[in-house]
mmCIF file of the N, C-alpha and C atoms, coordinates in Angstrom:
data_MODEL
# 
_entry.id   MODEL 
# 
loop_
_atom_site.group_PDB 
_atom_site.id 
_atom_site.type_symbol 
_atom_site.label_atom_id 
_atom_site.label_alt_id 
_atom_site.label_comp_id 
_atom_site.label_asym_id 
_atom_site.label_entity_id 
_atom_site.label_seq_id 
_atom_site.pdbx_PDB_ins_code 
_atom_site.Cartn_x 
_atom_site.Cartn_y 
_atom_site.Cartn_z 
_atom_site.occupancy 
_atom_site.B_iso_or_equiv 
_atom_site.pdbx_formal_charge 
_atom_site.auth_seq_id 
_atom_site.auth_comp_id 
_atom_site.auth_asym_id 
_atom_site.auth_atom_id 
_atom_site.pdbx_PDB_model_num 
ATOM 1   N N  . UNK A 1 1  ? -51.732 29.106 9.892  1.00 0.00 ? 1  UNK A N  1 
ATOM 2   C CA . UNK A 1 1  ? -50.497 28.779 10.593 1.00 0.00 ? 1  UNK A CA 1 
ATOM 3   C C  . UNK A 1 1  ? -50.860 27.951 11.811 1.00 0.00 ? 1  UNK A C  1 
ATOM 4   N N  . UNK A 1 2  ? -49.972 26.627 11.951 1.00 0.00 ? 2  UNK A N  1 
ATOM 5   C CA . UNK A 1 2  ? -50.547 25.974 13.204 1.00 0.00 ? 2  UNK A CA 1 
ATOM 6   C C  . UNK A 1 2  ? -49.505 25.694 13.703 1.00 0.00 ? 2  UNK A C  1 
ATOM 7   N N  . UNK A 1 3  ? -49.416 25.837 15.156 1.00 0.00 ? 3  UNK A N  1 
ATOM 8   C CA . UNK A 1 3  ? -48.598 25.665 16.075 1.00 0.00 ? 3  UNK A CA 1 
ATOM 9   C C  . UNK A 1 3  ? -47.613 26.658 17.009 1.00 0.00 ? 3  UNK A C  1 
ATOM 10  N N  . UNK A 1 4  ? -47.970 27.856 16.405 1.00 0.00 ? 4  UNK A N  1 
ATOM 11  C CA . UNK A 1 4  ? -47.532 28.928 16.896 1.00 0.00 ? 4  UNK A CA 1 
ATOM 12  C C  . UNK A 1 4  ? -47.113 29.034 18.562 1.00 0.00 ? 4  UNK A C  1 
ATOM 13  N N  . UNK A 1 5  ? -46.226 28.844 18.976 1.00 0.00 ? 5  UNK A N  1 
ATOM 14  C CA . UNK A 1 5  ? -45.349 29.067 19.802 1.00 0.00 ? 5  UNK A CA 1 
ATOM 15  C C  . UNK A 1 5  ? -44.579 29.971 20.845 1.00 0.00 ? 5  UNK A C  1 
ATOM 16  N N  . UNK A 1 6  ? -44.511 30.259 21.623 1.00 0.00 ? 6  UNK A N  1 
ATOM 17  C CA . UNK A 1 6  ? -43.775 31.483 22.297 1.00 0.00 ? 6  UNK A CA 1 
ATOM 18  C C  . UNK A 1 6  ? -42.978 31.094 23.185 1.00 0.00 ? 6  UNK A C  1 
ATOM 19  N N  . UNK A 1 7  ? -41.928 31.503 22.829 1.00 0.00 ? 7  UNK A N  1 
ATOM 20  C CA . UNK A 1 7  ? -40.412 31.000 24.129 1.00 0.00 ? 7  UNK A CA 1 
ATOM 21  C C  . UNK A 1 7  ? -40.289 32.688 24.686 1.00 0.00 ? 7  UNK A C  1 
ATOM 22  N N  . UNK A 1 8  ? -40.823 33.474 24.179 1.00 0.00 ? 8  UNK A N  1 
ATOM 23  C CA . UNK A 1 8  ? -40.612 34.783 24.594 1.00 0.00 ? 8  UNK A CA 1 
ATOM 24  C C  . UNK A 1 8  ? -41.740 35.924 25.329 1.00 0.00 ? 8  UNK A C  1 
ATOM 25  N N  . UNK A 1 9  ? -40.729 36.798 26.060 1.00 0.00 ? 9  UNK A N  1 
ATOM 26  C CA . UNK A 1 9  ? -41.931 37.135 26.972 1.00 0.00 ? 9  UNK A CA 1 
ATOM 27  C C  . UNK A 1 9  ? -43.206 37.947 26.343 1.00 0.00 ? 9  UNK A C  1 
ATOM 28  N N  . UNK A 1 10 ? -43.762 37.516 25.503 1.00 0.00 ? 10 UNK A N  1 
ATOM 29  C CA . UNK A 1 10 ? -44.574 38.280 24.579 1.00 0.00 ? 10 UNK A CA 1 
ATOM 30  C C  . UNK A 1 10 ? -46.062 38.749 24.978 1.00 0.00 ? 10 UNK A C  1 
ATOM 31  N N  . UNK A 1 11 ? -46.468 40.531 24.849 1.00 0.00 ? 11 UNK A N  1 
ATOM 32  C CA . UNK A 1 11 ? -48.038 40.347 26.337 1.00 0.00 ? 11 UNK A CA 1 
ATOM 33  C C  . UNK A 1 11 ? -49.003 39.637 24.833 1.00 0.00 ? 11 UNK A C  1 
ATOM 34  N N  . UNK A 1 12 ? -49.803 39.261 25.434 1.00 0.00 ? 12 UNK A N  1 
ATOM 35  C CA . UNK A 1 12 ? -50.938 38.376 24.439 1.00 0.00 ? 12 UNK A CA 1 
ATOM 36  C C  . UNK A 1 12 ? -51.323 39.299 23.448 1.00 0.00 ? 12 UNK A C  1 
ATOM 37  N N  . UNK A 1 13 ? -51.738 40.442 23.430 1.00 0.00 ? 13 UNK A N  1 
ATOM 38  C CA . UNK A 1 13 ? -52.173 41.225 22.303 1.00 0.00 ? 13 UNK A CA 1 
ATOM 39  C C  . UNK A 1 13 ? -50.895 41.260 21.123 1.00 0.00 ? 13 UNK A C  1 
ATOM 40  N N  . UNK A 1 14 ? -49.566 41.442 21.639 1.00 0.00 ? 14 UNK A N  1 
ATOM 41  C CA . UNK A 1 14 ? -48.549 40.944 20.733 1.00 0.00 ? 14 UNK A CA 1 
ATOM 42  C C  . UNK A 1 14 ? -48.491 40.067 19.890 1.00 0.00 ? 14 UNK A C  1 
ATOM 43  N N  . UNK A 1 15 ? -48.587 38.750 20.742 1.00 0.00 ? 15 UNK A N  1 
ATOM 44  C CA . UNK A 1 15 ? -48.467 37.574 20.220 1.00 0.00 ? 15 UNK A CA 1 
ATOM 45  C C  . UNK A 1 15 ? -49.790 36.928 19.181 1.00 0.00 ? 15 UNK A C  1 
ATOM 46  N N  . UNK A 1 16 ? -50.639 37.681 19.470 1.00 0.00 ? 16 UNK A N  1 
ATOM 47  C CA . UNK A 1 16 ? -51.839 37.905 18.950 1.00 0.00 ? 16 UNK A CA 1 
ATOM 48  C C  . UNK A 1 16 ? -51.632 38.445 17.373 1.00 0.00 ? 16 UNK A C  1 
ATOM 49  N N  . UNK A 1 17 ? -50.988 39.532 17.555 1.00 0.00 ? 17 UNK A N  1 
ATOM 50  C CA . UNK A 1 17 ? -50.455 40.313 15.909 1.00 0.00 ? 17 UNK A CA 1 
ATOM 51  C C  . UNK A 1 17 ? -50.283 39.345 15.477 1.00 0.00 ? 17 UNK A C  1 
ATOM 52  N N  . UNK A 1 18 ? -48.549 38.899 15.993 1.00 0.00 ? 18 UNK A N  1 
ATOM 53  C CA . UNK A 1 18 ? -47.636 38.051 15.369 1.00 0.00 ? 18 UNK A CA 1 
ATOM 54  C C  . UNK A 1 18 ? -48.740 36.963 14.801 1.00 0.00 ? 18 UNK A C  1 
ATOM 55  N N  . UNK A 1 19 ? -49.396 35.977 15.226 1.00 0.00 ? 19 UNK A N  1 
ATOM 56  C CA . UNK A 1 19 ? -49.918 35.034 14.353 1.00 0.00 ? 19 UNK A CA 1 
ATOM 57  C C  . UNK A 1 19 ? -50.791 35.605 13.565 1.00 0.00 ? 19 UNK A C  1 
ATOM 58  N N  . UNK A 1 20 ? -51.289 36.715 13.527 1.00 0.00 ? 20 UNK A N  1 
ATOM 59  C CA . UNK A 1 20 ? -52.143 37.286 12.425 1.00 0.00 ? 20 UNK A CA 1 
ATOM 60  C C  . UNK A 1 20 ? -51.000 37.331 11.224 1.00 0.00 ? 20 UNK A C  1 
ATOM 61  N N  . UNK A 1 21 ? -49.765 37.861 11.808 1.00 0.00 ? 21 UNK A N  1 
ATOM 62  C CA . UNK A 1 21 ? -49.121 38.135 10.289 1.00 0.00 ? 21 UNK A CA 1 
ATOM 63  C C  . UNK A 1 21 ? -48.601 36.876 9.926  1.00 0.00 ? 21 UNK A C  1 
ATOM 64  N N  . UNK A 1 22 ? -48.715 36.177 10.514 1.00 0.00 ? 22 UNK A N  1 
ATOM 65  C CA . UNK A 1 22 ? -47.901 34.377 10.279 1.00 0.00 ? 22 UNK A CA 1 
ATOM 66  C C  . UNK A 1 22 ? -48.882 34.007 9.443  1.00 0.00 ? 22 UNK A C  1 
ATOM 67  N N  . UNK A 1 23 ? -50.315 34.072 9.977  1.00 0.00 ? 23 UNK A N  1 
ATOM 68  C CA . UNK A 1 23 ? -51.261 33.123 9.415  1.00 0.00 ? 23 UNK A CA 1 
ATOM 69  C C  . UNK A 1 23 ? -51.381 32.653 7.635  1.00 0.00 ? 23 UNK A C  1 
ATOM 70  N N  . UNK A 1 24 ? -51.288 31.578 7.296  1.00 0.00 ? 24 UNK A N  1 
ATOM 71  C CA . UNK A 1 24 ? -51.647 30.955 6.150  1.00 0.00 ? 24 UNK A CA 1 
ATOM 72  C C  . UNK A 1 24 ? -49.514 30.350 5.463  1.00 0.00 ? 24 UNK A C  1 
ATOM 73  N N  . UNK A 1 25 ? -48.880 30.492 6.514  1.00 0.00 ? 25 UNK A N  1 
ATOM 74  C CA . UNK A 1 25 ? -47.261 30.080 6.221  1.00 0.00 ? 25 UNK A CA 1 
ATOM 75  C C  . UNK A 1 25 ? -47.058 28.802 6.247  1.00 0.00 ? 25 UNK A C  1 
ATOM 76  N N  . UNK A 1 26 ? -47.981 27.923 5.692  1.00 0.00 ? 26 UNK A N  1 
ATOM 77  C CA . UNK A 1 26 ? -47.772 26.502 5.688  1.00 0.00 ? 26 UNK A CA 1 
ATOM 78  C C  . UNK A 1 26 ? -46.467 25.988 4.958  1.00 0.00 ? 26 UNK A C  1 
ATOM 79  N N  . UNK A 1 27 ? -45.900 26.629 3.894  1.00 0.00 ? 27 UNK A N  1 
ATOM 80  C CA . UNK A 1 27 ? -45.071 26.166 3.297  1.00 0.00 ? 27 UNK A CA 1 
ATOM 81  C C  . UNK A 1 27 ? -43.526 26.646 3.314  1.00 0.00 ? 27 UNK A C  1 
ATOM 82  N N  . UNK A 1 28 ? -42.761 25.859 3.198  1.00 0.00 ? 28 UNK A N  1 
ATOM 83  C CA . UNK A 1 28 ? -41.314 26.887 3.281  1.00 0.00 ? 28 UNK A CA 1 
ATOM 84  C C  . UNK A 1 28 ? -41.556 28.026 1.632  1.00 0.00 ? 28 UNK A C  1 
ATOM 85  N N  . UNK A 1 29 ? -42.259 27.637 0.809  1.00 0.00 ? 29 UNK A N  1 
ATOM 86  C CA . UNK A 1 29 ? -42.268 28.544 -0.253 1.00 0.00 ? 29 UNK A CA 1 
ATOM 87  C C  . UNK A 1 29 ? -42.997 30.096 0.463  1.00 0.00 ? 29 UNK A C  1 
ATOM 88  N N  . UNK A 1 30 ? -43.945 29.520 0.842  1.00 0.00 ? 30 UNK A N  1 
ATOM 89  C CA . UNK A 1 30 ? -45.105 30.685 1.825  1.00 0.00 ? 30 UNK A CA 1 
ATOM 90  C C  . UNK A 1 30 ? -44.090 31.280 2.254  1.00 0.00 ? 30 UNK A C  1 
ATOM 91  N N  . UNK A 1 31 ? -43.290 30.966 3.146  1.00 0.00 ? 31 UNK A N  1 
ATOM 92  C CA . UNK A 1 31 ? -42.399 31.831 4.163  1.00 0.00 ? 31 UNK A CA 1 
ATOM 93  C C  . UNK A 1 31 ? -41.112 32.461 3.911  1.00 0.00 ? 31 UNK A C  1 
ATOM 94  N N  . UNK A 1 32 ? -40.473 31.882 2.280  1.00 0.00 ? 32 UNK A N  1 
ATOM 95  C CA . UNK A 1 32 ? -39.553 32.884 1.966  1.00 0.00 ? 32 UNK A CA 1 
ATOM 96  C C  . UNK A 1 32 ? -40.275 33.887 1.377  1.00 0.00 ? 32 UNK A C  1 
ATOM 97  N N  . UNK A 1 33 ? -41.517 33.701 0.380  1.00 0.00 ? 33 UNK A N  1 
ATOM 98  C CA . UNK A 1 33 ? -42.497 34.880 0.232  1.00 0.00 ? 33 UNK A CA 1 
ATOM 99  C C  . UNK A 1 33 ? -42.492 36.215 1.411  1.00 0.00 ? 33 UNK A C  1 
ATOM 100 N N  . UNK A 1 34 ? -43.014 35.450 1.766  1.00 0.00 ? 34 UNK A N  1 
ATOM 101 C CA . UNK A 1 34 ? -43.375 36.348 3.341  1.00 0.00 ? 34 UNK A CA 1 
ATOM 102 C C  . UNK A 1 34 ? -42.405 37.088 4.103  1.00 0.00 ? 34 UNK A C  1 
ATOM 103 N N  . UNK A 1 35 ? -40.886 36.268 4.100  1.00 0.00 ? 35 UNK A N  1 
ATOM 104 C CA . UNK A 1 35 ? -39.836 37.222 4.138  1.00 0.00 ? 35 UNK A CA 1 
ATOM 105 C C  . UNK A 1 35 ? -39.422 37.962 3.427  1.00 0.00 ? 35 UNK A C  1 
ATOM 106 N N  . UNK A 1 36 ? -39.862 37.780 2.082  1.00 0.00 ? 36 UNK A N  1 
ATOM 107 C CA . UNK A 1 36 ? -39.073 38.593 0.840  1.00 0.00 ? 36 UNK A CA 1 
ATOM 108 C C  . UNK A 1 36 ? -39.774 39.884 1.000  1.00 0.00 ? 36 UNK A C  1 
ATOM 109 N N  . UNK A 1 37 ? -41.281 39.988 1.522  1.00 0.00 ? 37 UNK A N  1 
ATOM 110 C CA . UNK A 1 37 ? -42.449 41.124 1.293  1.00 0.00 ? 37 UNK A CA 1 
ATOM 111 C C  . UNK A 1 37 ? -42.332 41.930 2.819  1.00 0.00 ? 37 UNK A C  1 
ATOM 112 N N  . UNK A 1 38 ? -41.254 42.101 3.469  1.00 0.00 ? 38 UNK A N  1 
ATOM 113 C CA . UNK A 1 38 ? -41.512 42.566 5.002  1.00 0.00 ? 38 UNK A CA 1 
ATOM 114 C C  . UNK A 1 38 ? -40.399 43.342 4.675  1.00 0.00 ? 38 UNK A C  1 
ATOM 115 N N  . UNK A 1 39 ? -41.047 44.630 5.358  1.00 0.00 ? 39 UNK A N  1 
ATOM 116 C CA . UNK A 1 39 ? -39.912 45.810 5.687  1.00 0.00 ? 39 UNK A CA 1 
ATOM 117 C C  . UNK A 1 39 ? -39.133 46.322 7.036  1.00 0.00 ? 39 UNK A C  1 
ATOM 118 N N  . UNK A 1 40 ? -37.707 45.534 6.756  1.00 0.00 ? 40 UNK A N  1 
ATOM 119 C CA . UNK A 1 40 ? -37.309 45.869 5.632  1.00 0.00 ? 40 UNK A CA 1 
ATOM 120 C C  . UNK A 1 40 ? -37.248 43.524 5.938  1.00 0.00 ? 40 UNK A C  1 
ATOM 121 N N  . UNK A 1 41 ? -36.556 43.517 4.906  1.00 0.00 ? 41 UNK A N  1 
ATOM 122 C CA . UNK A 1 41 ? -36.539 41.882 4.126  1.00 0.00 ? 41 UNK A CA 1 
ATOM 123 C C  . UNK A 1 41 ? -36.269 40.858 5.384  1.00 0.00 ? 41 UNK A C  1 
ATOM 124 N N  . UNK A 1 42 ? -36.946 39.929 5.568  1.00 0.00 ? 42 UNK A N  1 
ATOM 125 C CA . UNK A 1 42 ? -36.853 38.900 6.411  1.00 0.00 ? 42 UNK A CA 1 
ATOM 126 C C  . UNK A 1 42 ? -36.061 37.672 5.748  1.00 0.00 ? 42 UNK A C  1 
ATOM 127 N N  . UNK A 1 43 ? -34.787 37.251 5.122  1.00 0.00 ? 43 UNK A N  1 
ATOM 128 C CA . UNK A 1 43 ? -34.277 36.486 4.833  1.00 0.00 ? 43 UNK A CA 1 
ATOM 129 C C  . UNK A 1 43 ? -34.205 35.809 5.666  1.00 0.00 ? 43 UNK A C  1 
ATOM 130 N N  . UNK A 1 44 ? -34.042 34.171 5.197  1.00 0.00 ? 44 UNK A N  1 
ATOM 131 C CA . UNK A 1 44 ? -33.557 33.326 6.127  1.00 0.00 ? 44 UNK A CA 1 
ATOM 132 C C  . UNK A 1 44 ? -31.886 33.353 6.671  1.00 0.00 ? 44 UNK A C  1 
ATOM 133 N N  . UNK A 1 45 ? -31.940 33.205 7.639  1.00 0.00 ? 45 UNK A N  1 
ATOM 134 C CA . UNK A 1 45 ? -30.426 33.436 8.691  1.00 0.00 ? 45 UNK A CA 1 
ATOM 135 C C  . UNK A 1 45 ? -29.381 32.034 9.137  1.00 0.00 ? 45 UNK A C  1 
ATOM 136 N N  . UNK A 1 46 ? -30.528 30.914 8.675  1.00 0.00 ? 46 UNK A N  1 
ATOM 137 C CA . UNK A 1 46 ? -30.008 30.219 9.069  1.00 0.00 ? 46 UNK A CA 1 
ATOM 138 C C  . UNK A 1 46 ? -31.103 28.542 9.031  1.00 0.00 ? 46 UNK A C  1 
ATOM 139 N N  . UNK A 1 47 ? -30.496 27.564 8.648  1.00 0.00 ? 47 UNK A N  1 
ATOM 140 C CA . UNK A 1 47 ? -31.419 25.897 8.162  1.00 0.00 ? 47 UNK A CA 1 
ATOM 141 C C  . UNK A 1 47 ? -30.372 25.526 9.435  1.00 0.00 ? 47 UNK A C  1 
ATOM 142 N N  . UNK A 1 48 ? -31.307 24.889 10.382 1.00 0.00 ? 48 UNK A N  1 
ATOM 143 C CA . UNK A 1 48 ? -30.275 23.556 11.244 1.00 0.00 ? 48 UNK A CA 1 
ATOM 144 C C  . UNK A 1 48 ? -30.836 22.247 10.813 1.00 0.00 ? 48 UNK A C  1 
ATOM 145 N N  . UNK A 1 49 ? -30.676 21.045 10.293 1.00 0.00 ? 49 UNK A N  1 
ATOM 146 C CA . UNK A 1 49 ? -30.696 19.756 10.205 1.00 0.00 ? 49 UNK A CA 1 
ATOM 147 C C  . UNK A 1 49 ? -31.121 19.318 11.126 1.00 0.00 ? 49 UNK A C  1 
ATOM 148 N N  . UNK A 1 50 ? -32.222 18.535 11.551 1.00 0.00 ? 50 UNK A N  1 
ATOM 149 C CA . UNK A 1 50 ? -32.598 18.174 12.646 1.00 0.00 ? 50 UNK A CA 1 
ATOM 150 C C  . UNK A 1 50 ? -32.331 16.101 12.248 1.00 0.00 ? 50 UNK A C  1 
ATOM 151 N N  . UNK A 1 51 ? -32.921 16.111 11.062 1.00 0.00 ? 51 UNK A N  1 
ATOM 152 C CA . UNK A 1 51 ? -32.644 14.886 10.710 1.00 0.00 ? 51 UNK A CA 1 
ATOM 153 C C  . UNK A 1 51 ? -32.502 14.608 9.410  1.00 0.00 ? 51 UNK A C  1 
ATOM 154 N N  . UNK A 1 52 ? -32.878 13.873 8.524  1.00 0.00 ? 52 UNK A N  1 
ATOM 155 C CA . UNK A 1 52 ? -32.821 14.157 7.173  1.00 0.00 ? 52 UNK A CA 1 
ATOM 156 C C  . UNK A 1 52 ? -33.707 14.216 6.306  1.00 0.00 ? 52 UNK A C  1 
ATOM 157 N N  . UNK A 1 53 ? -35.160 14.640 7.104  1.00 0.00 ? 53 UNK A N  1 
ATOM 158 C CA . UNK A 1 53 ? -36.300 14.776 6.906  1.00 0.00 ? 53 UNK A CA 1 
ATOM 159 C C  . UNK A 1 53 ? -36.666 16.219 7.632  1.00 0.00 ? 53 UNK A C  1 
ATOM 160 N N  . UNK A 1 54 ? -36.454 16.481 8.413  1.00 0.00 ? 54 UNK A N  1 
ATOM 161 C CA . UNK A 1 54 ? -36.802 17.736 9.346  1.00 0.00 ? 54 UNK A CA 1 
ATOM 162 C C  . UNK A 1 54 ? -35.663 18.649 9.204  1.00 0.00 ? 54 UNK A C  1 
ATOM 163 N N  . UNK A 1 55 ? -36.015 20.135 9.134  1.00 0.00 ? 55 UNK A N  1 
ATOM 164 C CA . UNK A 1 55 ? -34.852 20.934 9.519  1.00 0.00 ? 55 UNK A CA 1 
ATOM 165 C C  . UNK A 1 55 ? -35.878 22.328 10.190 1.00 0.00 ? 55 UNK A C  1 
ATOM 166 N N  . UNK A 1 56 ? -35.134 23.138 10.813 1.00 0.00 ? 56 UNK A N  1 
ATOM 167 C CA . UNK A 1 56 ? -35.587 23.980 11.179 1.00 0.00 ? 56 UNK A CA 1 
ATOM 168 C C  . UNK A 1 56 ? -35.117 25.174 10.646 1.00 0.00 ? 56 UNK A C  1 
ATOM 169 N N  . UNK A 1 57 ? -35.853 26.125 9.929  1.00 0.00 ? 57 UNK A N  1 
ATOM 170 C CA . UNK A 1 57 ? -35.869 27.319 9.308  1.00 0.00 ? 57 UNK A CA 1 
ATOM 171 C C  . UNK A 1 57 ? -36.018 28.608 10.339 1.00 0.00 ? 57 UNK A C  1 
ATOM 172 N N  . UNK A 1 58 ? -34.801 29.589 10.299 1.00 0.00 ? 58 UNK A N  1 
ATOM 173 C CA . UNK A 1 58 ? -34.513 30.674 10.788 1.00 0.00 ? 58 UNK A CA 1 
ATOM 174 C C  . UNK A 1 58 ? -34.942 32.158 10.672 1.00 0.00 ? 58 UNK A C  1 
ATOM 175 N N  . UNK A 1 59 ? -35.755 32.996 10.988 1.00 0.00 ? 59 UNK A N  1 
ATOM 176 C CA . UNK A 1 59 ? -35.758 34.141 10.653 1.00 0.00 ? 59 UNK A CA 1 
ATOM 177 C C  . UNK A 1 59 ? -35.431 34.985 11.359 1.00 0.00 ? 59 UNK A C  1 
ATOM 178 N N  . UNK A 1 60 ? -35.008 36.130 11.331 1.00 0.00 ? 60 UNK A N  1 
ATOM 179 C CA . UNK A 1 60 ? -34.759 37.155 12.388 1.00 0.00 ? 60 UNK A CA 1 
ATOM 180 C C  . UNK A 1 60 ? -36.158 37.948 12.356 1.00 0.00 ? 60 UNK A C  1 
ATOM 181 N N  . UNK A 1 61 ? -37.104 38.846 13.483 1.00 0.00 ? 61 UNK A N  1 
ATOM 182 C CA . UNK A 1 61 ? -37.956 39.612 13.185 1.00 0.00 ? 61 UNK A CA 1 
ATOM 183 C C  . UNK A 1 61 ? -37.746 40.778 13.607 1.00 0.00 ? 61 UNK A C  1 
ATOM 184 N N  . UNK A 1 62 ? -38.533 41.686 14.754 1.00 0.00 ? 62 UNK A N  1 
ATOM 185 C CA . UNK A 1 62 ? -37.596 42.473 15.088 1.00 0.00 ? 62 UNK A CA 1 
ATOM 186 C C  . UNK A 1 62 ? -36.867 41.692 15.972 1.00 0.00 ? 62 UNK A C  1 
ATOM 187 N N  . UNK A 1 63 ? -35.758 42.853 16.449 1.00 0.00 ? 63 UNK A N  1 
ATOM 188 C CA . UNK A 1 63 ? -34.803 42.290 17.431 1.00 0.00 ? 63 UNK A CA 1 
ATOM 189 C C  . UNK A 1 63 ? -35.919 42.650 19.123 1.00 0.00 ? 63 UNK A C  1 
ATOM 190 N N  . UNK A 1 64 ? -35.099 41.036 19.855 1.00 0.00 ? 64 UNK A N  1 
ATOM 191 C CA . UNK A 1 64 ? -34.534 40.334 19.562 1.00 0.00 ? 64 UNK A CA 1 
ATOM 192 C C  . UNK A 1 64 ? -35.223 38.970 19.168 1.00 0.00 ? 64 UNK A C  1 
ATOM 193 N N  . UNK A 1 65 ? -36.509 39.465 18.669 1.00 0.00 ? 65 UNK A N  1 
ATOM 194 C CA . UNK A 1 65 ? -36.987 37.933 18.645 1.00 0.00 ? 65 UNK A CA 1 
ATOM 195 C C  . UNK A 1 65 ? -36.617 37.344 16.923 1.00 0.00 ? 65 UNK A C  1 
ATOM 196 N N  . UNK A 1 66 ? -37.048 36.439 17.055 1.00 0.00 ? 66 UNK A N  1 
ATOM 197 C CA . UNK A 1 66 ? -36.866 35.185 15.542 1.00 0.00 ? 66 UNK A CA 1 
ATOM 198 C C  . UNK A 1 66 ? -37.937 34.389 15.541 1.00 0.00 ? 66 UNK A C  1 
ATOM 199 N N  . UNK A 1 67 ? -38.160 33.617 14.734 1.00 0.00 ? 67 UNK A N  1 
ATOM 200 C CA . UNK A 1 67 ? -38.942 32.886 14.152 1.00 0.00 ? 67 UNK A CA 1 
ATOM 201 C C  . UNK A 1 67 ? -38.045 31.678 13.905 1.00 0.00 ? 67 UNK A C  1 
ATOM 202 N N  . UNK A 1 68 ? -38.976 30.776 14.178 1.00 0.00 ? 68 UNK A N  1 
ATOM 203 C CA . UNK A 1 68 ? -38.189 29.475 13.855 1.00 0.00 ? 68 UNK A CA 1 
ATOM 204 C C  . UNK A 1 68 ? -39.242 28.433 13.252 1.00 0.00 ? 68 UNK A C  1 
ATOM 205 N N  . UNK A 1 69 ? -39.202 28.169 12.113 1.00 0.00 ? 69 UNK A N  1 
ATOM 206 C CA . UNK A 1 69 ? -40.190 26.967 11.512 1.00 0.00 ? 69 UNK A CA 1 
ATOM 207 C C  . UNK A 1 69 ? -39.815 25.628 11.180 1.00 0.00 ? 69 UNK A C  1 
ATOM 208 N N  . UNK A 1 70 ? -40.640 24.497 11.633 1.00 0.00 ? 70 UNK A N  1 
ATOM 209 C CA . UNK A 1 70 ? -40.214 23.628 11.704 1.00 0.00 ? 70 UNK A CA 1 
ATOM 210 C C  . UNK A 1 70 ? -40.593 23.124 10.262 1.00 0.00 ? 70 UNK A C  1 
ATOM 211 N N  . UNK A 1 71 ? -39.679 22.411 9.085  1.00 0.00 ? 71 UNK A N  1 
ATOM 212 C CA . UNK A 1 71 ? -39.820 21.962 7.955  1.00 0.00 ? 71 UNK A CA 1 
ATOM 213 C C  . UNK A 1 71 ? -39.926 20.809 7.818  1.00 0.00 ? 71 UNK A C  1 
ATOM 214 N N  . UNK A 1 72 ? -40.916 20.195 7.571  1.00 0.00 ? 72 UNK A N  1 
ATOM 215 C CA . UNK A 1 72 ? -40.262 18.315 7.279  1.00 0.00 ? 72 UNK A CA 1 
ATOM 216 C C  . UNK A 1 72 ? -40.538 18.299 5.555  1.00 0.00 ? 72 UNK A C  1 
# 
């Protein structure tokens, strides 16, 4: 996983998990996988259009954070 991100107040050993469980989500296929296999189900919540090449992919994780992947 590259580019991993934090808009949230997350302490480093956290954020640390989190890309452990991200790691290897290169693909939007990878990542509905990856939502389908999490308990309980990480569906996507939501595609915004960024252009007509790019969109950004939604997940909820726990509350209140999300995931947001950028797709081109």
């Amino acid at each position: 996983m590259n580019g991993l991100r934090s808009y949230a107040p997350l302490p480093p050993d956290d954020l640390r998990a989190l890309a452990a469980r991200l790691d290897g989500l290169g693909t939007l296929e990878r990542v509905l996988e990856w939502g389908a296999t999490q308990h309980p189900p990480r569906p996507i919540a939501d595609v915004v259009t960024q252009d007509e090449f790019t969109h950004d992919v939604l997940l909820p994780i726990e509350p209140p954070l999300w995931l947001a992947f950028d797709v081109t």
